[in-house]
N, C-alpha and C positions, 0 to 999 in steps of 0.2 A: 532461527534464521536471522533475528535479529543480532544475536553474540557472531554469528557467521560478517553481518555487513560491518558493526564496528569493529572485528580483527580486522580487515581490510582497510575501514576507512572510520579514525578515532572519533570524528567531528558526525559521524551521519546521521546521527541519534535523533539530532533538531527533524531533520528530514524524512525519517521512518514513518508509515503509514497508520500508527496506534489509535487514531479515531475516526472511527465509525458513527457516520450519522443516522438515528432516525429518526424522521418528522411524518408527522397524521399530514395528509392535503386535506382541504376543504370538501372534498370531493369522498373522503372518508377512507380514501386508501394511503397505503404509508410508503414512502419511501427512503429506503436505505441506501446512502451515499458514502465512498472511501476514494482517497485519494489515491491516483495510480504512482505505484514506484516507481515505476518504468521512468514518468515523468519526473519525478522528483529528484530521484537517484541520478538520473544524468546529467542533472547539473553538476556536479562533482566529478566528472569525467576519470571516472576509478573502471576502467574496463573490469575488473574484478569484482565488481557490481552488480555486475548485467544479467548475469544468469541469475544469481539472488535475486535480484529484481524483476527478472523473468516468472520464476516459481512464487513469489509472493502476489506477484500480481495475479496468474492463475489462481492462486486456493484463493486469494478474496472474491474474485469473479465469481468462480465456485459457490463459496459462500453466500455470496448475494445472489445467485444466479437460485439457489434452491429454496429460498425463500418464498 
């Protein structure tokens, strides 16, 4: 998906969601933080984007969702 948003948009690279956070709380539980494309991607106003950044934002939700 990633080779899919730079065909569309050269520069989105900087912007693409590649890191995943996870931190222990105090509290002994952990949590896993990612940045949304949805959000990111639209600053670049590439309607060609959108759906990309539709489907990436689901599977990372996903992703963290089954954790």
């Amino acid at each position: 998906m990633a080779h899919q948003a730079i065909e569309q948009e050269d520069r989105i690279g900087v912007l693409l969601p590649c890191n995943v956070l996870v931190q222990e709380r105090t509290n002994g539980k952990v949590e896993v933080s990612a940045v949304n494309p949805m959000e990111t991607m639209s600053a670049v106003q590439n309607q060609n984007l959108e759906a990309i950044a539709g489907e990436v934002s689901l599977k990372l939700k996903e992703a963290i969702d089954s954790l």
